[in-house]
C-alpha positions in Angstrom: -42.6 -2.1 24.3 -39.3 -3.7 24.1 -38.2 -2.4 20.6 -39.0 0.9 21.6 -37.4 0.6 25.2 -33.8 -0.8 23.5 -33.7 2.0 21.0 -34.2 4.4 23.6 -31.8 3.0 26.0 -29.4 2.8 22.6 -30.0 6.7 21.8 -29.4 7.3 25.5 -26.0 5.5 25.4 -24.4 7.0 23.1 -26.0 10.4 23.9 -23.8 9.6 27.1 -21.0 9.1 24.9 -18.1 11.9 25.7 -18.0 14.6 22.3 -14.6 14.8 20.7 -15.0 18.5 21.2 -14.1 17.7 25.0 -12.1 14.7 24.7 -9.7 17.2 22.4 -9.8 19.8 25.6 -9.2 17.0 27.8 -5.9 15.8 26.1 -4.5 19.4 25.3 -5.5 20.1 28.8 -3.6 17.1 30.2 -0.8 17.7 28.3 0.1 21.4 28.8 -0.6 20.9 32.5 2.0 17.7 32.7 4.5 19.9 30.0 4.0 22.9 32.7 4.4 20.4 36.0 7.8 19.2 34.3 8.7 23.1 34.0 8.1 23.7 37.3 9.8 20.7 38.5 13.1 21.2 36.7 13.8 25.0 36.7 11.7 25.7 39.7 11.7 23.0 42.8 15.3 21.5 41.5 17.4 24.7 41.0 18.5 24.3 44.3 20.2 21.3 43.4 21.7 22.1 40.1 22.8 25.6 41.3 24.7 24.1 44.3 26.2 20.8 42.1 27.4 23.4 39.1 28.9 26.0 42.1 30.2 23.0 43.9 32.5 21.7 40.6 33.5 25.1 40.2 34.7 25.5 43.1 36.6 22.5 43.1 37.9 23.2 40.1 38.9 26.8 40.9 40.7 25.4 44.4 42.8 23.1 42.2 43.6 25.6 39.7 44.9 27.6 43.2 46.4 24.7 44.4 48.4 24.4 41.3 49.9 28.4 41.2 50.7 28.1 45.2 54.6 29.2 45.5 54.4 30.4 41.8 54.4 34.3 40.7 51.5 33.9 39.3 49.3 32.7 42.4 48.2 36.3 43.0 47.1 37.1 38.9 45.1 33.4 39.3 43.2 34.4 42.5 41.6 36.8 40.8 40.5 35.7 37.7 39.4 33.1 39.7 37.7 35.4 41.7 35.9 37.2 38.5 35.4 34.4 36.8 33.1 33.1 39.5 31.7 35.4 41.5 34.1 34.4 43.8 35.8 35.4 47.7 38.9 33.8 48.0 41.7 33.9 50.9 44.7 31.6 51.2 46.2 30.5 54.8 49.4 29.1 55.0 49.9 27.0 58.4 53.4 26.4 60.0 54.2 25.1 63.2 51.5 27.3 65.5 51.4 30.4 62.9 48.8 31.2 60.7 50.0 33.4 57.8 47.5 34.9 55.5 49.0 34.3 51.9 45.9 36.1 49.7 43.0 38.1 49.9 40.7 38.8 47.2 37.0 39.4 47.8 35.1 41.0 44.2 31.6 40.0 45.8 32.0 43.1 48.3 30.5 40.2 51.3 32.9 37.7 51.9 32.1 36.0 55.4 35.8 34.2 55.1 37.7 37.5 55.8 36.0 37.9 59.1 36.9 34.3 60.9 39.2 34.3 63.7 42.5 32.6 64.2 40.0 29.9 66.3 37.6 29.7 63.5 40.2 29.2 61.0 42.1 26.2 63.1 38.1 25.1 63.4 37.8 25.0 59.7 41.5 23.7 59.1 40.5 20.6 61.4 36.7 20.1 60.1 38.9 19.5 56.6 41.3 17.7 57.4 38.8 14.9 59.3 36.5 15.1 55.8 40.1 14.0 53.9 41.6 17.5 53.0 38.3 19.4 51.8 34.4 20.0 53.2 31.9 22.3 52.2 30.2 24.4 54.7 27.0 25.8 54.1 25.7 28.5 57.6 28.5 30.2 57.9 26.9 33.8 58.9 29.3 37.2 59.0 31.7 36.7 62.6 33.1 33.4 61.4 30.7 31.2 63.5 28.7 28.0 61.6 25.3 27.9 63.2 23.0 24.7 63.5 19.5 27.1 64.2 19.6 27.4 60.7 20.6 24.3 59.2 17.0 23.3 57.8 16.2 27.0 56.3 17.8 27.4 52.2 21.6 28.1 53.4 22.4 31.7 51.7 26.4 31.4 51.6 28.4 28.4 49.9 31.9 28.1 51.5 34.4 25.3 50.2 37.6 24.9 52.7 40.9 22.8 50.7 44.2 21.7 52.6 47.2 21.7 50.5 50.1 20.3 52.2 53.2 21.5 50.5 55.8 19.7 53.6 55.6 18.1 56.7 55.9 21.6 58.4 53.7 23.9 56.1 50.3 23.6 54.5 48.3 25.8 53.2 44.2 26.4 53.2 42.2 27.3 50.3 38.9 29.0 51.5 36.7 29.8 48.5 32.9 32.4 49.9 30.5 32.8 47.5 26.9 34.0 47.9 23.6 32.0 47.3 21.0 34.9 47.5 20.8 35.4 43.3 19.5 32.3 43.2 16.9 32.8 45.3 16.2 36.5 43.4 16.2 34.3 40.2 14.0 31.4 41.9 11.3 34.4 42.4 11.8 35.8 39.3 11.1 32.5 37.3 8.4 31.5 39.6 6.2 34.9 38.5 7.2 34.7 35.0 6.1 31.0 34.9 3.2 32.3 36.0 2.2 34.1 33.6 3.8 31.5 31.3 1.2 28.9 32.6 -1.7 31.4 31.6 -0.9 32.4 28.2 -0.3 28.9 27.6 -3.6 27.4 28.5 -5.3 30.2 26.8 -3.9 29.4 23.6 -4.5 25.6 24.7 -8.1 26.5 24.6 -7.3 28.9 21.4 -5.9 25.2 20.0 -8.4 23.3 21.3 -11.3 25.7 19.5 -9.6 25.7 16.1 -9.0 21.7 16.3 -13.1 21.7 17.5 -14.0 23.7 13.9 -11.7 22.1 11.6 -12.3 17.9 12.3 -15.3 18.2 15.5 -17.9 19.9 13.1 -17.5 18.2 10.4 -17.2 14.8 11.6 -20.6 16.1 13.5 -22.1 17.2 9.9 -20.8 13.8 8.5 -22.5 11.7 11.6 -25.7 13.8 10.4 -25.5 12.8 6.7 -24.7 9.5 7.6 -28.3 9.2 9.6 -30.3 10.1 7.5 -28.0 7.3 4.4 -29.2 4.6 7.0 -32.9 5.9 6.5 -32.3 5.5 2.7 -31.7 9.0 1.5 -28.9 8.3 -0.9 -28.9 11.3 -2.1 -27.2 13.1 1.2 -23.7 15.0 0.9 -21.0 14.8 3.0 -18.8 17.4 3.1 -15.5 17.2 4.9 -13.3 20.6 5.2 -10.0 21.3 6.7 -8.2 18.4 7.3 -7.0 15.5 4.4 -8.1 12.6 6.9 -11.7 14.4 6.9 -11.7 15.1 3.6 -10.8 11.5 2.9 -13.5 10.3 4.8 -16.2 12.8 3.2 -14.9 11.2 -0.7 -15.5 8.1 1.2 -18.8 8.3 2.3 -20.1 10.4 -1.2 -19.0 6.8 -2.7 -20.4 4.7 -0.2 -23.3 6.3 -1.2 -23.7 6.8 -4.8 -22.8 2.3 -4.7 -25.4 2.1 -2.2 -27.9 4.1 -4.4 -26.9 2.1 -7.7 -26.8 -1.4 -5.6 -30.2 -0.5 -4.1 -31.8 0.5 -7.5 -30.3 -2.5 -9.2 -31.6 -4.8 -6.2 -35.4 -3.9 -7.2 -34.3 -4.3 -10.8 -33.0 -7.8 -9.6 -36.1 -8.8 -7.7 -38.4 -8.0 -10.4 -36.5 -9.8 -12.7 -36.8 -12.8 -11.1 -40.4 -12.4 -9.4 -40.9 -12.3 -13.6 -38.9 -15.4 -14.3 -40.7 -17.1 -11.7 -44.1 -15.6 -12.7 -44.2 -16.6 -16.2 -43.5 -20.6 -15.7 -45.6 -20.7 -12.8 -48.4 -19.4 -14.7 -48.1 -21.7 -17.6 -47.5 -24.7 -15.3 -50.7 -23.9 -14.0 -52.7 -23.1 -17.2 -51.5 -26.3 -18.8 -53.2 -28.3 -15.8 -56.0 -26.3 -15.7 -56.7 -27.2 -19.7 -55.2 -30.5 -19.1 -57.9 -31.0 -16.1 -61.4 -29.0 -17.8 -60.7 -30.1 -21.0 -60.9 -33.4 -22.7 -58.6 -34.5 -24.9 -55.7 -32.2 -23.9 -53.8 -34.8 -21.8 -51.0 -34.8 -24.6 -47.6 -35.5 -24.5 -47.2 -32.2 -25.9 -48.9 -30.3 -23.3 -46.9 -32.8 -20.5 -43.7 -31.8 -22.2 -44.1 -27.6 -21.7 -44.8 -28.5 -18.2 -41.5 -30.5 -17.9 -39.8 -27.4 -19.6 -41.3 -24.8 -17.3 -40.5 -27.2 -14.1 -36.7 -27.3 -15.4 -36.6 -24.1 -16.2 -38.1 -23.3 -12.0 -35.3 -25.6 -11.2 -32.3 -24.2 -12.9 -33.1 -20.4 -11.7 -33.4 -21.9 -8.1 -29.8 -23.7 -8.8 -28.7 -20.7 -10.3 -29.6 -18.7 -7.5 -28.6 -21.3 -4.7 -24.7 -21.3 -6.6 -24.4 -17.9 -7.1 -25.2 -17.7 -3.1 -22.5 -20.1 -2.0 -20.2 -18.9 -4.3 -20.6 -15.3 -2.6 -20.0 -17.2 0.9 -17.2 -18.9 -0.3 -18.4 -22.2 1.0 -18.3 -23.8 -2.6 -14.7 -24.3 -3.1 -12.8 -25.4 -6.4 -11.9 -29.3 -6.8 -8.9 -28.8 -9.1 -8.2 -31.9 -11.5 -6.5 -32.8 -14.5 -9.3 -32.8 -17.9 -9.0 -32.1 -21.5 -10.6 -28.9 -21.5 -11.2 -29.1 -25.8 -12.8 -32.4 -25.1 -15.6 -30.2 -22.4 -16.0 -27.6 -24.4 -17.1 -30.3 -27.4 -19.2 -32.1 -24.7 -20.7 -28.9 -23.9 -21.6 -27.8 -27.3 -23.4 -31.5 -27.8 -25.8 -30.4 -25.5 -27.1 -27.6 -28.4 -28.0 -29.6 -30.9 -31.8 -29.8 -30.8 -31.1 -25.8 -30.1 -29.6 -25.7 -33.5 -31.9 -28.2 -35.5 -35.3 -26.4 -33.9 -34.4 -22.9 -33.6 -32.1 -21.9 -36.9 -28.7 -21.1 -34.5 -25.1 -21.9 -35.4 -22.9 -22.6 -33.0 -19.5 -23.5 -34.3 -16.4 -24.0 -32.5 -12.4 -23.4 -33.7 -9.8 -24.3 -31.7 -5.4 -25.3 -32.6 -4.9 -28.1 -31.0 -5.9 -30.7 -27.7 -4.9 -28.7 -24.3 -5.3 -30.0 -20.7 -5.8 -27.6 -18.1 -5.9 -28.4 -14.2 -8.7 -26.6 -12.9 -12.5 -27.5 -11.2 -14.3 -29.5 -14.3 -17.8 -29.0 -13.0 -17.4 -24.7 -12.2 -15.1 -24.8 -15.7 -18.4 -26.3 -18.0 -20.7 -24.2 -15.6 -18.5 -20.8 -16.7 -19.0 -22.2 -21.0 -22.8 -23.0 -20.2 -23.3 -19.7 -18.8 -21.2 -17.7 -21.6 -22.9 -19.7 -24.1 -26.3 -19.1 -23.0 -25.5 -15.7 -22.5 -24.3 -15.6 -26.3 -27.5 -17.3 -27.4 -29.7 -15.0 -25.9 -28.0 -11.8 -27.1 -26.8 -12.7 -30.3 -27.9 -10.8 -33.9 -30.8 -12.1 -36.3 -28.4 -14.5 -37.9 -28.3 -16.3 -34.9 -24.5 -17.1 -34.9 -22.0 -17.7 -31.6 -18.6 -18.5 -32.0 -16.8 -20.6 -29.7 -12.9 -20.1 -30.0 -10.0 -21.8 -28.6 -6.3 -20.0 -28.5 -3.2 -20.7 -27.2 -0.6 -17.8 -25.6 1.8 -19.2 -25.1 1.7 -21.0 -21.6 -2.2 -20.6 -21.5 -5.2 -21.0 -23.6 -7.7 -18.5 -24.2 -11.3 -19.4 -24.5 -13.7 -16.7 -26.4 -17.0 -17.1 -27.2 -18.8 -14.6 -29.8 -22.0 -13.1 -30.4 -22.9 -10.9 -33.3 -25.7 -9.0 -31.1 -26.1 -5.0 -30.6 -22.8 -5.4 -28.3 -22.3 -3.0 -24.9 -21.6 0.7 -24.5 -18.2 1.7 -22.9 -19.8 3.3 -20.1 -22.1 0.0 -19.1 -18.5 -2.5 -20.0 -17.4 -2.4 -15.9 -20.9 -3.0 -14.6 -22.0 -6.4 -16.7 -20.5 -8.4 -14.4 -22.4 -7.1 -11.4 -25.7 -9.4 -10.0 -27.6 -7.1 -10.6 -27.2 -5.3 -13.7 -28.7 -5.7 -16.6 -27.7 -4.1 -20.2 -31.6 -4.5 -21.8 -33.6 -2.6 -19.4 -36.6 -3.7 -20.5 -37.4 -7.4 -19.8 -37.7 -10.3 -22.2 -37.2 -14.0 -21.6 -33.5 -15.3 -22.3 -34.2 -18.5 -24.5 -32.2 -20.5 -22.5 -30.3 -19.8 -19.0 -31.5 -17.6 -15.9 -30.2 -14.3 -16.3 -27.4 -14.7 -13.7 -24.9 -16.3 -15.8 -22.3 -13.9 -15.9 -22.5 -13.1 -11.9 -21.0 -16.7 -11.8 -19.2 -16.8 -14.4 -17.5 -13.9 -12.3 -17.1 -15.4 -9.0 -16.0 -19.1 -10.7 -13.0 -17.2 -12.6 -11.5 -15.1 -9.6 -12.0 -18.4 -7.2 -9.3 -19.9 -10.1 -7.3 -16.6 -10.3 -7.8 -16.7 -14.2 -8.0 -13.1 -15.8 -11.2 -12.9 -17.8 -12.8 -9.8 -19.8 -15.1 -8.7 -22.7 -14.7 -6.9 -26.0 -17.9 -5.1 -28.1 -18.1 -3.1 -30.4 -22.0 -1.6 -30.6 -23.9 -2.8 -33.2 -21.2 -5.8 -34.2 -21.3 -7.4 -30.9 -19.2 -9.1 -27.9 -16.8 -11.6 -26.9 -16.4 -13.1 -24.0 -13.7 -14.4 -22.9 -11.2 -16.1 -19.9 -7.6 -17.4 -20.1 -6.1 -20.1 -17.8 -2.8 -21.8 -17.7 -1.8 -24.7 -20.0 -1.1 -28.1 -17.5 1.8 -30.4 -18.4 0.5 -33.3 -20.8 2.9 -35.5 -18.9 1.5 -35.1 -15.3 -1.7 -35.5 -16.8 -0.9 -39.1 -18.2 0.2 -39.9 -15.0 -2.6 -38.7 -12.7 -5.0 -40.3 -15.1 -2.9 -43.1 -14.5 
């Protein structure tokens, strides 16, 4: 009951899991609301602000100007395009002794609420700016002259700026500059409804967005998901297709890849396992008839018959070892021991070992090299890789049973090649040798000597040294194998053996 209960409570979790369908709605959603909030904030609820801060320097800037042309010809000409310029009513007091003498008058608005203040409310206003250091702004005055505070917290709808220019002790003058605030207020409406509809056209082609993003990476990430399902139940043979965008695209090549390796890995994995349930078949059964004979039959206790068993028992053993190295060297937990060694001298040690081959069995196995190099490098992997390439050679060579070992130095490294004169490798089957699992002769037949997974750790050996490595065949002359690796300095290598 518990398998079945964590798978469904699995399926259920990430049935619970939000689509990216809606988490694309979500986002656009969230971010044309926040892009429409800042709208609203700016041109909308602070308009106010910037409308009275840019009327505020202008007219400032327009009072200096006026301040500037007073007791000039050209004060009158100034006012005006003053006026024009900003929308602008604008009068010009000029105070001496008790008097008050009006200097200018020019209204283009058509409203100005300056030209209808009394003598009182102008000495009110000439006061107010003097005690505010020579200029104020005044923000409810209403037609009659009079400043109310009833409507101090309502949106003011007139903007008047007051400026003293004192000219002597005797006579100054004040600057009064009217303009109305009720456009902005017309504008304020007009943007609010146009925003409006704004904010709907915009989230309809959010969702118009939203739909279009859905079909082009949603469905087929959803087809992929499908695809992939069914891979995990071991139907190689699935397609993904990914339309639309690169990234999905990308990921579809992906996947088709994934799957044709998985299909060729799983197919070479059976390949592999029958191999070796063969390998392991065939000594174990003649283990077992030898003692069977050895046991029911008199006479049969021979050396002879002791000696296959030994054979078949080492053979067991070195397909287990084989196995058991090619394992840690695919964890990484078998590491390199670099030293110092004569690598001509192990590749003569190694080819020792071949002499009752050669005696017994008709092969030649000769060996060329220039001269004596030393190599730093892990001896025991290094005469594991020349075993392995040997007994590879052995087992596939031609009817004149010949491998050639060769020894080359380029340079400032030595190049180690060893030949066989067998049916050699198609092009197409050169990249895939290497692999665990592959096998060029399809149909099984015992290697004389060696496992079978020689060149799998030959492989991992070589790129755990960093030395470059590589075949050549020709089809129906045969291959070489070979690896380079640098030359070491004879003269560390005295003193390290030292």
């Amino acid at each position: 009951m518990k398998p079945s209960f964590r798978k469904c409570h699995s399926e259920k979790c990430c049935s619970q899991g939000i689509s990216i369908r809606w988490k694309l709605a979500a986002y656009m959603s969230g971010f044309v609301l926040l892009i429409l909030l800042l709208i609203w904030f700016f041109q909308i609820f602070l308009l106010d602000s910037f409308f009275f801060s840019v009327k505020k320097k202008e007219m400032k800037n327009a009072a200096a100007q006026l301040g500037n042309a007073l007791e000039t010809d050209s004060l009158t000409s100034q006012t005006y395009e003053e006026a024009v310029d900003h929308s602008l009513g604008i009068m010009i007091y000029e105070f001496r002794d008790k008097s008050i003498l009006e200097i200018v008058n020019t209204d283009v608005t058509g409203n100005n609420v300056i030209t209808t203040l009394s003598e009182e409310g102008l000495v009110r206003v000439y006061r107010k700016a003097q005690s505010h250091g020579g200029s104020c702004f005044f923000t409810n005055f209403s037609f009659g002259g009079s400043e109310t505070d009833k409507d101090r917290h309502q949106k003011p709808t007139r903007l008047v700026y007051a400026e003293l220019k004192q000219v002597s002790e005797q006579k100054t003058y004040l600057i009064l500059l009217d303009t109305s605030m009720q456009p902005l207020y017309s504008t304020v409406q007009i943007l609010k409804t146009q925003h409006g509809w704004v904010t709907l056209l915009i989230l309809m082609g959010a969702g118009f967005m939203v739909f279009l993003l859905y079909r082009h990476i949603s469905k087929p990430l959803i087809r992929m998901t499908e695809s992939a399902k069914l891979l995990a139940k071991g139907k190689y043979d699935v397609d993904f297709s990914g339309s639309g965008y690169r990234e999905t695209r990308e990921l579809a090549d992906t996947l088709n890849y994934a799957s044709r390796e998985l299909s060729r890995l799983d197919s070479l994995q059976k390949e592999l396992i029958a191999n070796i349930s063969h390998d392991l078949r065939t000594p174990l059964t003649m283990i077992r008839g030898y003692g069977e004979m050895m046991r029911d039959i008199p006479g049969e206790n021979t050396p002879e018959n002791m000696q296959a068993i030994i054979d078949e028992t080492s053979r067991l053993s070195e397909l287990v070892n084989d196995l058991l190295d090619l394992s840690r060297l695919q964890a990484g937990t078998a590491a390199p021991d670099p030293t110092l060694f004569n690598l001509t001298n192990a590749v003569r040690e190694v080819l020792l070992r071949y002499d009752q081959l050669v005696k017994h069995n008709g092969y030649r196995v000769s060996f060329d090299y220039d001269k004596e190099v030393t190599v730093c490098a892990d001896r025991g992997m290094l005469l594991q890789v020349l075993y392995n390439l040997i007994n590879n050679a052995i087992n596939y060579t031609g009817e004149d049973r010949t491998v050639k070992v060769t020894q080359t130095t380029l340079g400032a490294s030595v190049r180690i090649t060893v030949t066989d004169t067998g049916k050699g490798i198609a092009p197409e089957e050169m990249p895939l040798i290497w692999d665990r699992y592959y096998k060029v002769d399809k149909v099984h037949r015992r290697a004389t000597v060696g496992t079978g997974l020689g060149l799998s750790i030959v492989k991992k050996i070589l790129e755990q040294h960093n030395a470059t490595y590589g075949v050549n065949s020709t089809v129906g002359e045969g291959s070489s194998f070979w690896f380079e690796l640098p030359i070491a300095d004879p003269y560390i290598n005295y003193q390290l053996e030292d």
